[in-house]
N, C-alpha and C positions, 0 to 999 in steps of 0.2 A: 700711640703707646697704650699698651694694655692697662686698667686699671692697677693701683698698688694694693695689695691687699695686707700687704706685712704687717701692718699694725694693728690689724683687725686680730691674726693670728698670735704678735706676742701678748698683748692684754690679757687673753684670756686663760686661765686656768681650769686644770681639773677640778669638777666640783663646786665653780664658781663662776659664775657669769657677770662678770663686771664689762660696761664699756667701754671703749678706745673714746668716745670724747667725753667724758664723766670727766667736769674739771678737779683739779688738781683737789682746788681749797675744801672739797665736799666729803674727802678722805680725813679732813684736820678734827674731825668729832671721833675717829675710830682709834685715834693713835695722839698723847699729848707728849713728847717727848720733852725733856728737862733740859736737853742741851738746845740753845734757837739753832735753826739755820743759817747759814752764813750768806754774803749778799750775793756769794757766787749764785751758791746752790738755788737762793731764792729765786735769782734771776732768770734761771734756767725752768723754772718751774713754772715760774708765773709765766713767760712764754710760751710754755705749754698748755696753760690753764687758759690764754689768750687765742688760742690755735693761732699764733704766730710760728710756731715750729712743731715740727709728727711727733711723733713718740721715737722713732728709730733716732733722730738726730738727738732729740732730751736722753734717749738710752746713753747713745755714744758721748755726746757729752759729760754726762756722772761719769761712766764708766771709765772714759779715758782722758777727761781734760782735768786731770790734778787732783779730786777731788778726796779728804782724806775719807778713810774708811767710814769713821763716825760720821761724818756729813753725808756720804752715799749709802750707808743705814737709815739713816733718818730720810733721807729722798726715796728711797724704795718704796720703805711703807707707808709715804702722802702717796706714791703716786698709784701705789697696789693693795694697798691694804696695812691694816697691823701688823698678821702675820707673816708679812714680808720683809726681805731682809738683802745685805749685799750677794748671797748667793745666788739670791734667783735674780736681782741684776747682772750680775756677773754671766748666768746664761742667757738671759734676752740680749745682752750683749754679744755675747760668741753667735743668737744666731741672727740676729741684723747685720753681723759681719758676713757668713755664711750668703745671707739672702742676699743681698747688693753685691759680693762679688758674685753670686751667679747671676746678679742681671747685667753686671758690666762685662761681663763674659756669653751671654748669649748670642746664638747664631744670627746673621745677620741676612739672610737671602736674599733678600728682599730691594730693589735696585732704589736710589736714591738718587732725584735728577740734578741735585745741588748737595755740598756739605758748608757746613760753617766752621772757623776753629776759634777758639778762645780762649787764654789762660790769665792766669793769677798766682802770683808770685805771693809767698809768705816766710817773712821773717823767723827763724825759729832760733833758742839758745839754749842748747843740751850741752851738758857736762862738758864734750868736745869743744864748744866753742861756737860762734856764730854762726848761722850758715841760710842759704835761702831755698826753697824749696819751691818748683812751680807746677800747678796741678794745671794742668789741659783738659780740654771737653771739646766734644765733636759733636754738631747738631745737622740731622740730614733732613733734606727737604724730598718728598715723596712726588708721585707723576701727579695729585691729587691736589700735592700744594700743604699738605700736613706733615709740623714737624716734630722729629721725636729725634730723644738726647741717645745717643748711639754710643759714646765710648767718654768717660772719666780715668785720667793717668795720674801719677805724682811722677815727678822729675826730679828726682835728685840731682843737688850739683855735678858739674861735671859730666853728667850721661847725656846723652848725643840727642838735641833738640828736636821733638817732634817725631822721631823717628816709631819710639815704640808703639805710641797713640795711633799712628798712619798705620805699620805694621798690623799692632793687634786690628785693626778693624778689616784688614784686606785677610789677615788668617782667619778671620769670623767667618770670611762668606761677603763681604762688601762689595759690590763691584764697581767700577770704575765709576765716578760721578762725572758729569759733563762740566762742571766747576766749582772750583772749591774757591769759599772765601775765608781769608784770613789777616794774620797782623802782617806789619813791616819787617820781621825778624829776616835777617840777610837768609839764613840756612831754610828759610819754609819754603819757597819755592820749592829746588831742589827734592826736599822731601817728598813735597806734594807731588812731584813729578817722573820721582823715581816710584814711588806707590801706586801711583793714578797715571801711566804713564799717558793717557788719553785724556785726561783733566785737563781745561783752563784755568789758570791761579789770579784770582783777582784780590789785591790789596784792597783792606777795609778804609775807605775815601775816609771814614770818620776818624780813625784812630790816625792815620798819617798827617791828618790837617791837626789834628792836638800835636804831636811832636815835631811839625814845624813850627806850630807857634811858640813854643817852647825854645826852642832854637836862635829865632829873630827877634830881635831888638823890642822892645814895646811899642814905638814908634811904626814896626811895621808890621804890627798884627791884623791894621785892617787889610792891607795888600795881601796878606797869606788868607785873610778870611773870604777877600771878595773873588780869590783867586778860584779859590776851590768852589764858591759860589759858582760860578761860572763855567766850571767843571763838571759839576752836577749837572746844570741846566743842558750840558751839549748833549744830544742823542747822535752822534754820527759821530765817526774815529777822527772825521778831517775838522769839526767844529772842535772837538775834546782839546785837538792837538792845537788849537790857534788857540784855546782858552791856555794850555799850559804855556803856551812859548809867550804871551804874554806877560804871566803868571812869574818866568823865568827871567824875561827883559827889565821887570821894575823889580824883581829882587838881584839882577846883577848890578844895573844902575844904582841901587842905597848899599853897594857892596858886598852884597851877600852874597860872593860868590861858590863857595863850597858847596852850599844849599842849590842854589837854581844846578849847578853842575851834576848834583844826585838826583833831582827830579826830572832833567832831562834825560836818563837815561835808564825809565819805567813804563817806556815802551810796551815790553810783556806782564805787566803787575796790574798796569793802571790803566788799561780801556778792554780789559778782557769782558768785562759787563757789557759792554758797545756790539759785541757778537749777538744778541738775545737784542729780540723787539724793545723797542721803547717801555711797553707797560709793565716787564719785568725786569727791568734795568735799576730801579731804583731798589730793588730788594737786592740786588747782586751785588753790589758794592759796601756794605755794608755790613761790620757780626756785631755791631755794640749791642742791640737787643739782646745779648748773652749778657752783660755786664751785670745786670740787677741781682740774677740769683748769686751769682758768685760774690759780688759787694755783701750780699747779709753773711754771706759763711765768713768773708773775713771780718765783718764783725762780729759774728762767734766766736772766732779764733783769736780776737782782742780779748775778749771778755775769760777765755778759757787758759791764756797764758801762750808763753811762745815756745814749751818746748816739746808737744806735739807728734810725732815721728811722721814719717813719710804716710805709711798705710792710715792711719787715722786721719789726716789732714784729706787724702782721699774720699775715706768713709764719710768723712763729712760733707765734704762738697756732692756728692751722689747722694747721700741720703736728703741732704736741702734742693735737691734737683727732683728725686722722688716726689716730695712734700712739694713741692710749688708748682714742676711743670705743667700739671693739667691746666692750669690759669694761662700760663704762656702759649701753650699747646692751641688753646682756642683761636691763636690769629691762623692764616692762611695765605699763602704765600702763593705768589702768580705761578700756574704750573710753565715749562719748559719743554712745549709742546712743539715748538720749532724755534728756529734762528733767524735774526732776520738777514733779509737779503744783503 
């Protein structure tokens, strides 16, 4: 992924040359304002001041997570000056929105030998009433083995799972990946299949082994752990499959039938990794390595409150993918340079 350069460009103004990492607290001698800050805004700040979060995500944060006007006066001019004020937050605002939707809207030509999917649901309580919101992220893996964040969605209730995310990335320019890894949701298949109509779809081993343990008794959580243990360890379709039917025999014996009856019949989910040599198998079966950046934005979005809208809850998690990927970015992943036999 190409360097970010956005926060270098909102910092600075005409006339004045201030830094994008000049902390926060070094502004508190140019401006003492009478009313304090409140712990929101503090918190927001100091985070900034801690380069635990960019500036685009501190923007979007004042700008759109509650904040009232008086408190996002007084955070302008700690974080720009004295003679700053909510208007010129208000346009660094409009254009880190501007800027990240043109990067999640960028051409995509570029072929990718694996994709990853991963989302995160958030609670929100506008006027209308409760309701949940789930943001998706798409992460591709290149012939080179370097991975770079490809496509950020919001899902409103109700709108058709996966679908838009898979779309916008095939009307980019995406082309077909050799497999996609993602969650257990019944409908992603499907999607992935109708989009990628050449893709293999492999369930993430990590996140299915969490909701069956979740499912079976406590008593028989070490059987679902050493199950999948076992799982992992197989490199061949015919070892995977005497690891599941095992897997399946000691959870029909303690009763648990319903459960062995769904994992028997994951056939096309669950050894699609098994295609790809040995040394790239253990990368293919799994997207939790997504997890980290998305867990801090939803603790942003604790700290920010829950009612949010769809596009902001977006802007956030892209701008905290902005702001962290390059640290993630550095691992490297087995390229997909043949199957094995």
């Amino acid at each position: 992924m190409p360097p970010v350069t956005a926060s270098s460009r909102l910092i600075s103004r005409p006339g004045r040359a201030a830094s994008p990492t000049r902390p926060v607290a070094a502004f508190a001698s140019e401006s003492t304002p009478a009313t304090p800050l409140s712990a929101t805004v503090n918190d927001i700040l100091q985070r900034y001041d801690q380069g635990r979060t960019g500036l685009e995500e501190t923007v979007l944060a004042l700008f759109h997570g509650g904040v009232s006007p008086a408190q996002a006066e007084l955070a302008a001019c700690r974080l720009f000056g004295a003679d700053s004020g909510l208007p010129e937050l208000a346009a660094r605002a409009r254009t880190v929105a501007r800027e990240i939707t043109a990067w999640t809207q960028r051409a995509l030509a570029r072929p990718r030998t694996s994709l990853f999917l991963q989302a995160v649901t958030f609670t929100q309580k506008p006027p209308s009433g409760p309701r949940e919101t789930t943001v998706q992220i798409a992460v591709g893996v290149d012939a080179r083995g370097g991975l770079e964040v490809l496509g950020v969605a919001a899902v409103p209730p109700g709108a058709e799972p996966w679908t838009g995310l898979l779309a916008g990335l095939r009307r980019r320019g995406l082309p077909a990946a050799e497999i996609v890894v993602g969650g257990s949701e019944p409908d992603l298949p499907r999607a992935v299949h109708r989009h990628f109509p050449g893709a293999r779809f492999q369930v993430c081993l990590g996140t299915l082994e969490e909701q069956l343990l979740y499912k079976v008794p406590p008593a028989l959580v070490h059987v679902v752990a050493d199950g999948f243990a076992s799982l992992r360890a197989a490199t061949a379709a015919a070892a995977a499959r005497a690891a599941r039917s095992a897997l399946t025999l000691r959870l029909r014996t303690h009763g648990q039938t319903e459960v062995a009856a769904w994992l028997e019949n994951t056939d096309d989910v669950l050894f699609s990794h098994l295609a790809f040599p040995p040394g790239q198998q253990a990368h293919l079966r799994d997207a939790r390595f997504l997890r980290k950046p998305l867990g801090q934005v939803r603790a942003r979005v604790r700290l920010l409150g829950p009612e949010l809208d769809d596009t902001t809850l977006m802007l956030l998690v892209a701008a905290r993918l902005r702001q962290t990927w390059p640290a993630h970015a550095q691992r490297r992943f087995k390229t997909l340079a043949r199957r094995a036999g």
